[in-house]
N, C-alpha and C positions, 0 to 999 in steps of 0.2 A: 941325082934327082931325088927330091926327098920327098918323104914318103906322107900322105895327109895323116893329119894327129885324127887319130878318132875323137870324136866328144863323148866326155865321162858325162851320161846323164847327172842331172841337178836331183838331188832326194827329192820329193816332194813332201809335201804334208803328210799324207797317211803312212810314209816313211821312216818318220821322224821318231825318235825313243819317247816313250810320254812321259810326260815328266811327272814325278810323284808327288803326290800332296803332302803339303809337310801337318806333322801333326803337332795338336799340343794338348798336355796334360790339362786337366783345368787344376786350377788351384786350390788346394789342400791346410795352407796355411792355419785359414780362419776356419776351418770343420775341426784342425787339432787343435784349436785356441780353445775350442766350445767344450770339447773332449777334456781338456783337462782342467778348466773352470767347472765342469760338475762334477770332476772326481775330488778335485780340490773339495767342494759343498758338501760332495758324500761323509769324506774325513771327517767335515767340521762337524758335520753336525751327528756321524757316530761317537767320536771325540764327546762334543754335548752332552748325550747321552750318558755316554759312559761317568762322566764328571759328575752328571746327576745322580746316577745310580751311588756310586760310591759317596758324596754327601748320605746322599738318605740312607744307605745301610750305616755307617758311621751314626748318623742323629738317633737312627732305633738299637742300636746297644745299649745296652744298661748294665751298670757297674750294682754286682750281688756279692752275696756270701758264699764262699764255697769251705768244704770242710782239708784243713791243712794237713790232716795225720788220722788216721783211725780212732774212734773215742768209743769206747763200750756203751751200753746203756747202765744208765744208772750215774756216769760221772758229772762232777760240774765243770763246764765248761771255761778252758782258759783262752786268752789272747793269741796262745800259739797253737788250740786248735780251730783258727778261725781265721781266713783268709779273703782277700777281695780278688772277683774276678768278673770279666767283663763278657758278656753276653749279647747276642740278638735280642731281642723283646719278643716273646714268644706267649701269647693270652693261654695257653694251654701249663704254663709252668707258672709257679709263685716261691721262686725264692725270695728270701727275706733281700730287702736294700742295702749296703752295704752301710748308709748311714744310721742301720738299726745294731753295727758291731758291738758298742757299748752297752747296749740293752741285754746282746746275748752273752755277754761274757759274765756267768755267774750261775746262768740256769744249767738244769739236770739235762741228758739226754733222754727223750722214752723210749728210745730204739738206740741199735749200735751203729754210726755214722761210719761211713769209708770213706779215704782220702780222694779228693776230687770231684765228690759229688757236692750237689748246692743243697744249701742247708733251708731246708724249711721248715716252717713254724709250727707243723703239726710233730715233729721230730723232737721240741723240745717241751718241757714241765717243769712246774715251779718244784716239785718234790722229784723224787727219784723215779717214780714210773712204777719201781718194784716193789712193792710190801710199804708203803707209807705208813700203813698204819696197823703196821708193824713193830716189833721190839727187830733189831740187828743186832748182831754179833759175828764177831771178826773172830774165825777159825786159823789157825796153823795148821795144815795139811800135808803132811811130809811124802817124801813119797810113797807111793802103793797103801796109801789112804784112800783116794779118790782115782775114778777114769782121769788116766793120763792125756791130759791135751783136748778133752771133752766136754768140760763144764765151758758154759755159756750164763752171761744173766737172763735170767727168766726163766732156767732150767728147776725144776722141781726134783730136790730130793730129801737121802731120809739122812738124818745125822745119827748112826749107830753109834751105842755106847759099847768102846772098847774095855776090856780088863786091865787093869789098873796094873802098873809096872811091876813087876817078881810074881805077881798073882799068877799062883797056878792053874786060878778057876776059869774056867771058857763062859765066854758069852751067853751060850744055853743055858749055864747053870750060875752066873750069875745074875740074881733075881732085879739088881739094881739095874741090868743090862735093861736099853730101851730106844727105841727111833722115834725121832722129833722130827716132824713136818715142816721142812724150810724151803725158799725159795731163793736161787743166787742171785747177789743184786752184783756182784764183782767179783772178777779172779785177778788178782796181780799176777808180776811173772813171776817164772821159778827164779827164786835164789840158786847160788853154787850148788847147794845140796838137792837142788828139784823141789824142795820144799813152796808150798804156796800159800797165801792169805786168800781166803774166802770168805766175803761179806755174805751171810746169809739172813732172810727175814723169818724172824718168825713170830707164833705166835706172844700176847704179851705174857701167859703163864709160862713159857717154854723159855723161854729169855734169860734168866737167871741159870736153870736148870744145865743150856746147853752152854754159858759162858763160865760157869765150873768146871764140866767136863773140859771144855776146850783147854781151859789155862793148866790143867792135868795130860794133855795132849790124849785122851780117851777118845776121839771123834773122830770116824772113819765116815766116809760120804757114799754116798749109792745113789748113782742118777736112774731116776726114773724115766719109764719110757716118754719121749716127747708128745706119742699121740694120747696121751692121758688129759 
């Protein structure tokens, strides 16, 4: 005899698994289109920028003089101490134009130039700056005549008269012995021997007097104090 099948209740409704909702992203596409179209505009137009800047710093440069090598005061100036170099435009500075190079090759320096500075116009003079009106005279200075490595032009000193070659007689006692008031306009360099040329001014009665002595090698130099 067999046996009745139970009935397997039917689920119902509130039995049932719920079903999940499905999700969706929304769309992103066109948010990163926008994203990189104004980064793109950022670029362009820092880019712009930048192009701009670098035009206009380029257009305000200005091609000047500058000085090619050290020049003393007192020298004329040559082609190779004069160089072109190119600048900002700066209303606080006046170097000379570089189309005025021809103009300055010939004049005096009134001060001593350094290599790489710009040369301006109050730096140069038709005459030497130093004792124009002046007598000069070009001393031979051998060593331990003069301060070793100390004369400068513009420096003020006394031209002593030394005793004359085998003379036994010293300076004190001889009566010719005398110091001439001059001013240096130039030192050359030392020769082998340390020996030097010095361009000194002096006055026009003193002029004769000290270029006797000198061509006797009698003239020994004594710099004066600078704060005189």
């Amino acid at each position: 005899m067999e046996s009745p099948t139970s009935a397997v209740p039917r689920p119902t409704s509130s039995d049932r698994r719920p079903e999940l909702p499905i999700t969706t992203t929304p769309p992103v596409k066109r948010e990163r289109r926008w994203s990189v179209a104004a980064l793109c505009i950022v670029l362009a137009v820092v880019c712009a920028l930048g192009a701009v800047w670098a035009v206009s710093s380029a257009s305000s440069r200005t091609k000047v003089l500058a000085v090619a090598r050290d020049v003393p005061a007192g020298q004329v100036l040559t082609a190779g101490d004069v160089t072109v170099a190119e600048v900002s435009a700066d209303a606080t500075l006046t170097p000379l134009p570089a189309s005025d190079k021809a103009s300055v090759v010939g004049k005096r320096t009134a001060v001593e130039l350094r290599q790489g500075g710009l040369l301006l116009a109050s730096q140069l003079t038709a005459g030497t700056g130093l004792g124009d009106d002046k007598q000069q005279v070009g001393v031979l200075v051998k060593r331990g005549q003069a301060p070793a490595g100390t004369l400068f032009p513009g420096d003020k000193v006394l031209a002593v008269t030394t005793p004359a070659q085998g003379s036994t007689t010293t300076a004190k006692d001889d009566h010719s012995a005398s110091a001439i008031d001059a001013v240096v306009v130039s030192v050359s360099r030392p020769d082998a021997s340390g020996a030097v040329v010095v361009n000194l001014a002096v006055g026009t009665s003193d002029g004769p007097t000290l270029a006797s002595l000198a061509s006797q090698s009698r003239i020994a130099l004594v710099r004066e104090p600078r704060s005189n």
